[in-house]
C-alpha positions in Angstrom: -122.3 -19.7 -134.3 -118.4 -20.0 -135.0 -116.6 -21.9 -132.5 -112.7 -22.4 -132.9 -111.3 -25.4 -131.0 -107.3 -25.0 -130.1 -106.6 -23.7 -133.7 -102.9 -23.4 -134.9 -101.1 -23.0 -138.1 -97.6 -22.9 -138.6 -95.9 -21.9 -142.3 -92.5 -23.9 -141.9 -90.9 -22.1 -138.9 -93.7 -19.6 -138.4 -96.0 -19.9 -136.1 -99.0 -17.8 -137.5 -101.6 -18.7 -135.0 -100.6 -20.3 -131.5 -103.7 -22.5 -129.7 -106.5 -20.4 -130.7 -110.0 -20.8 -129.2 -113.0 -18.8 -129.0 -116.6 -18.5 -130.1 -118.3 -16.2 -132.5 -121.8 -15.3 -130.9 -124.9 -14.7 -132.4 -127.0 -11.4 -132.7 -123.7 -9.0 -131.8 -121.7 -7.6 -134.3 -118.1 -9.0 -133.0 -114.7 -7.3 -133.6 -111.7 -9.0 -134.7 -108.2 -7.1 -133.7 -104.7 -7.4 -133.4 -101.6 -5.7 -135.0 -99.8 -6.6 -138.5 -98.8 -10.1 -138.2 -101.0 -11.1 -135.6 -102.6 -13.9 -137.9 -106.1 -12.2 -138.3 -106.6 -13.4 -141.4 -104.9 -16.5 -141.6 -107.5 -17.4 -139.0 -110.4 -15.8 -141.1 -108.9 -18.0 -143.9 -108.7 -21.6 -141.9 -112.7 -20.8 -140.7 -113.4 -20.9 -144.7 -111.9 -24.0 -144.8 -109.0 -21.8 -147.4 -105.9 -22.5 -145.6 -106.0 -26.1 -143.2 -104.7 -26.0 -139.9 -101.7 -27.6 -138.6 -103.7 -28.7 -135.1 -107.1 -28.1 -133.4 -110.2 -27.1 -135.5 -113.4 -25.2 -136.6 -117.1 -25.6 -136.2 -120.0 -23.4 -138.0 -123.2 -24.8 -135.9 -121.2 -28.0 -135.1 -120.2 -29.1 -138.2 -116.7 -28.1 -140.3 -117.3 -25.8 -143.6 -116.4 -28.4 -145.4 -119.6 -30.8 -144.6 -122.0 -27.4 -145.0 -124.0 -28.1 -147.9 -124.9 -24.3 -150.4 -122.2 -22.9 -148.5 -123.0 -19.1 -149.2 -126.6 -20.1 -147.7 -124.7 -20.6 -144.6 -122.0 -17.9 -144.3 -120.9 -15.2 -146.3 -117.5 -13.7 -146.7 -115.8 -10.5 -148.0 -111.9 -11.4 -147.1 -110.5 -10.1 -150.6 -112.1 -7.0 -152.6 -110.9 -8.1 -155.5 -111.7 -11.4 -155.8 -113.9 -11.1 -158.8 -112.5 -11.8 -162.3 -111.5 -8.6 -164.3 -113.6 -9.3 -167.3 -116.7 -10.4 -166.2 -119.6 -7.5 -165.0 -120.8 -7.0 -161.9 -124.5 -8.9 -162.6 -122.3 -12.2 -164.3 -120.1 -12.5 -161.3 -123.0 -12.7 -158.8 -124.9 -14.9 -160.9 -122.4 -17.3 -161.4 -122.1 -17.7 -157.9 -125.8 -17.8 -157.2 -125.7 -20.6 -159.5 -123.4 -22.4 -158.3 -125.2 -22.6 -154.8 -128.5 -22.9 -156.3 -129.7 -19.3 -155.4 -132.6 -17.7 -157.3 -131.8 -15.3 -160.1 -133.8 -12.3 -158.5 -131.2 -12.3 -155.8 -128.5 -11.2 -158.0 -130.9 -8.2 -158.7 -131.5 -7.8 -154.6 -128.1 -7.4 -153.7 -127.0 -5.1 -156.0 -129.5 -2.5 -155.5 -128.8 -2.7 -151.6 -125.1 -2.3 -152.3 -125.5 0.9 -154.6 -124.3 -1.3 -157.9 -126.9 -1.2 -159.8 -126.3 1.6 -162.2 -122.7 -0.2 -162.8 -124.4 -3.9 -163.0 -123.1 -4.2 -166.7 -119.8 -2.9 -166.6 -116.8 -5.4 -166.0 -114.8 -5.4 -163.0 -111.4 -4.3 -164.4 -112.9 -1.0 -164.1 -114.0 -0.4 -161.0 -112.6 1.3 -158.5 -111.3 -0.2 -154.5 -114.8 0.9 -153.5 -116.8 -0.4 -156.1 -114.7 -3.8 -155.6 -115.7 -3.7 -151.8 -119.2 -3.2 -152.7 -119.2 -5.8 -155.0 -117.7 -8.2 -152.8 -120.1 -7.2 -150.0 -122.8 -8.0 -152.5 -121.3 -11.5 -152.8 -121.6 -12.2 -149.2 -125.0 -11.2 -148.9 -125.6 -13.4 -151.7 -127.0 -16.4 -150.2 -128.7 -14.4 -147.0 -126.7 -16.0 -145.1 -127.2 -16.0 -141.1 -123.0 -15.9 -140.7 -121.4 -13.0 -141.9 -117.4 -12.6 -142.4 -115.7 -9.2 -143.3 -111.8 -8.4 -143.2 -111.3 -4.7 -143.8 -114.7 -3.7 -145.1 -114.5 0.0 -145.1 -111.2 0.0 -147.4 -111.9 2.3 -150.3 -115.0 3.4 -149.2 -116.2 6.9 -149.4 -117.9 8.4 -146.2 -121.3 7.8 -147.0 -120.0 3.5 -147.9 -118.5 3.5 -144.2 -121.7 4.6 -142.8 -123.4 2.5 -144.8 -121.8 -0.8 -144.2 -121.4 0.0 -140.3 -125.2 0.4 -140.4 -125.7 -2.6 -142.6 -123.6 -4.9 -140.0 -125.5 -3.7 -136.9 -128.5 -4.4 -138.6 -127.3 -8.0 -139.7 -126.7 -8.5 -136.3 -130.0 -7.3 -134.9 -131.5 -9.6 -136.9 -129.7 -12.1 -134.8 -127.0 -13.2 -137.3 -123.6 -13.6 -136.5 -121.0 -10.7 -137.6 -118.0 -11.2 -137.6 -115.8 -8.5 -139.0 -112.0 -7.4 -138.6 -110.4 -3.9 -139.2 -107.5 -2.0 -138.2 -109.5 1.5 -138.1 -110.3 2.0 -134.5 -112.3 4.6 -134.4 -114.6 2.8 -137.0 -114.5 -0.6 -134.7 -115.9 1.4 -131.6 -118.3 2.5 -133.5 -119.4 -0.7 -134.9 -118.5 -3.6 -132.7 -120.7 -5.0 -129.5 -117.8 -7.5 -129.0 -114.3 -7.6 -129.3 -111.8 -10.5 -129.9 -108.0 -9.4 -129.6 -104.8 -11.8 -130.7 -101.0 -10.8 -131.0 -98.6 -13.2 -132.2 -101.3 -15.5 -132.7 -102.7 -16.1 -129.3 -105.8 -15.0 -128.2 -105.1 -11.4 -125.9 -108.9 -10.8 -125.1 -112.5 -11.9 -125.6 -114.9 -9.5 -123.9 -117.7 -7.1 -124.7 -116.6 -3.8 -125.9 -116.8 -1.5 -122.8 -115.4 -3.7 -120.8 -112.3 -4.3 -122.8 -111.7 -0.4 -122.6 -112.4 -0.1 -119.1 -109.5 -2.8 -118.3 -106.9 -1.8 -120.6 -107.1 2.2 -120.6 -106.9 4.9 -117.9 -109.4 7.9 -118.0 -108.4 11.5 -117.3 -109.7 15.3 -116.5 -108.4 17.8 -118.4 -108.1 21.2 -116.6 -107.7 24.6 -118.5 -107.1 28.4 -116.3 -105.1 31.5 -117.0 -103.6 30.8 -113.8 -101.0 27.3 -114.6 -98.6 27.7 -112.2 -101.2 28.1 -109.5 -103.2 25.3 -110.6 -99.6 23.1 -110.8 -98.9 24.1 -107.1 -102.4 23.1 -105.9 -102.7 19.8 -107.8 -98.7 18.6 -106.6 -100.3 20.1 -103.2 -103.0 17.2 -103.5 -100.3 14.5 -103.9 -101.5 14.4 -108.0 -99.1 14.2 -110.5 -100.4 16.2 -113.6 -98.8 16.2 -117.2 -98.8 19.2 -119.8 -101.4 18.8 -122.8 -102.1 21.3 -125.0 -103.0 25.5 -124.6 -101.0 25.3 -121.5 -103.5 23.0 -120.1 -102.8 20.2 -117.6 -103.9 16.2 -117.6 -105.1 14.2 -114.6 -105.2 10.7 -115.0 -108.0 9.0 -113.1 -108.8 12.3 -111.2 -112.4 13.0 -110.0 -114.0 16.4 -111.7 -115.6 17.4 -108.8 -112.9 17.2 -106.3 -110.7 18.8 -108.7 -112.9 21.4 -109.3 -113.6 22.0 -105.9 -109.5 22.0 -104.8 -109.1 24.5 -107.9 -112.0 27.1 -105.9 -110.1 26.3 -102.6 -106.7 27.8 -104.0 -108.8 30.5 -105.9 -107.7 29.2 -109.4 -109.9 29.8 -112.1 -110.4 27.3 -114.5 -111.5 27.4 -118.2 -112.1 24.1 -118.6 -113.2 20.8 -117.2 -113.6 18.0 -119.3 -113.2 14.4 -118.3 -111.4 12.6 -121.5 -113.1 9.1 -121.8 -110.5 6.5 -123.2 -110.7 5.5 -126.8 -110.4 2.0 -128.3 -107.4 2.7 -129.4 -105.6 3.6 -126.1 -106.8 0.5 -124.9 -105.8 -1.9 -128.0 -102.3 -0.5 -127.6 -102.1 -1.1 -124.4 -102.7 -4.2 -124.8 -100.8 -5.2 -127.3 -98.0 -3.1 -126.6 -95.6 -6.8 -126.5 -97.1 -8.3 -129.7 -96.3 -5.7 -132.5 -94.3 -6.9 -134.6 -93.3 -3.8 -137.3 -92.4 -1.3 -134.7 -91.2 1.7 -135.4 -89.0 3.4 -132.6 -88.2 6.6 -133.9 -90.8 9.1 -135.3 -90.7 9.2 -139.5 -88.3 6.1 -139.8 -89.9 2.6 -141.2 -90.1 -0.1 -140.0 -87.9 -3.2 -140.7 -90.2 -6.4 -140.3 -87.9 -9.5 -140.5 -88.7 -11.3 -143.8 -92.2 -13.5 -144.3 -92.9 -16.2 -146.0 -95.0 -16.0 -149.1 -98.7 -17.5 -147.8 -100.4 -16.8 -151.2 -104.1 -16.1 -151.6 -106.3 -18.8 -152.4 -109.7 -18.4 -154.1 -112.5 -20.3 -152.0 -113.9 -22.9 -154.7 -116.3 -24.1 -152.9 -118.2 -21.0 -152.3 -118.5 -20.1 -155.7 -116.9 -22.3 -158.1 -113.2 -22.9 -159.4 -112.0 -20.1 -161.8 -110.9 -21.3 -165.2 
């Protein structure tokens, strides 16, 4: 279990995460969202012990990564797909790092049959594509068969058949009872893949709360109603006191109505109707309602950029304890 304690950074005048605290559960595969800028993985980075916060703390099973001993025994992590070196192959980058933790030989072998590398084992890493990076970093984490599993991004690059794949793989971790712990921007991938969700903006925590639940606070179902006869149907829904809005094929949108009553007012006023579909809210209705105040790259007006005010440079370490410092 990952448990943050009141965890803030700040980069000069930036405050990147603001008083963080929450706990990563076991046996659940949890999400990790929140817009650009929201300090996502400057938080992912401070649990690895990579960046050091400015107040508060971590704990991995009570104790800070920096007193776990065989640390990719203990938790794995894909947070940069290509963090292996250029020239080295597949096989030499995963047994240098099996090595260095003191992690059998045959392991190498394991992992990169169950990512799909194994045709590709011998070829250096300069030459493989954003998927094959993600793969091979995925391979990395598993490395030790760790019980805490880390992923920022995972699907980037992947073909189809690698997002099912890893969204399989991380439900099965978790069934196993292993902690998952995986952010993403793609929402329709995270409702498809998360049990738990954990939301910041702005670096302060919006929402901890399982799934559902989170989509049932922060979104508003509707009933979508579809007849040859709109401005009869308009009449007898403003009739009722609702206020409907247009959608598409001339059909109209009621926002928490009931599907029977509104089928049965539309037989009262002799309206046909076409269709009758409730339309469940999606994750991502809900995550931007929610953090509706806490984007910060905005863009107002359709097809113009956004104009984020200036960063500072935060760099990308490489986590030497997990497998080594690079030469």
């Amino acid at each position: 279990m990952i448990e943050l304690h009141h965890l803030t950074k700040r980069y000069g005048d930036k405050l990147a995460v603001d008083d963080l605290s929450f706990r990563i559960p076991e046996g659940v595969v949890t999400g990790f969202l929140g817009p650009n800028g929201a300090g996502k993985s400057t938080t992912m980075r401070m649990i690895l012990d990579l960046d050091r916060p400015t107040a508060g703390e971590v704990t991995i099973d009570g104790r800070r990564y920096a007193d776990v001993q065989d640390p990719l025994r203990e938790i794995g992590a894909l947070l940069e797909a290509k963090g292996a070196h250029p020239g080295r192959t597949a096989y030499d980058h995963l047994l240098w790092m099996a090595q260095s933790n003191r992690i059998p030989r045959e392991r190498v072998d394991q992992v990169l049959d169950l990512v799909g590398l194994t045709a590709v084992a011998k070829k250096r890493a300069r030459g493989f594509s954003l998927g094959m990076g993600q793969r091979l970093g995925i391979a990395a984490a598993l490395l030790g068969d760790p019980k805490i599993l880390m992923f920022d991004e995972p699907v980037n690059g992947l073909d189809p058949e690698g997002i099912v794949w890893i969204r399989r793989l991380m439900k099965s971790l978790a069934a196993e009872g292993r902690t998952v712990f995986v952010s993403s921007h793609l929402m329709s991938e995270m409702a498809l893949t998360a049990d738990h969700l954990v939301v910041i903006g702005r670096g302060r925590l919006l929402a901890d709360l399982p799934m559902a639940e989170f989509i049932r606070q922060n979104s508003r179902s509707s009933v979508r109603l579809r007849t040859p006869q709109p401005e009869q149907l308009l009449d007898a829904l403003r009739g009722a006191g609702l206020s409907p809005r247009p959608g598409p094929d001339g059909s109209w949108e009621v926002t928490d109505g009931d599907p029977v009553l509104l089928g049965d007012l539309a037989a009262a006023h002799g309206v046909t109707l076409h269709e009758l579909s409730p339309q469940q809210a999606s994750l991502e209705d809900a995550f931007m309602q929610m953090t509706a105040d806490s984007v910060e790259y905005r863009t107002d007006i359709p097809g113009a950029a956004a104009t984020p005010a200036p960063q500072p440079a935060w760099g990308s370490g490489w986590d030497t304890r997990q497998a080594g410092k690079e030469s």
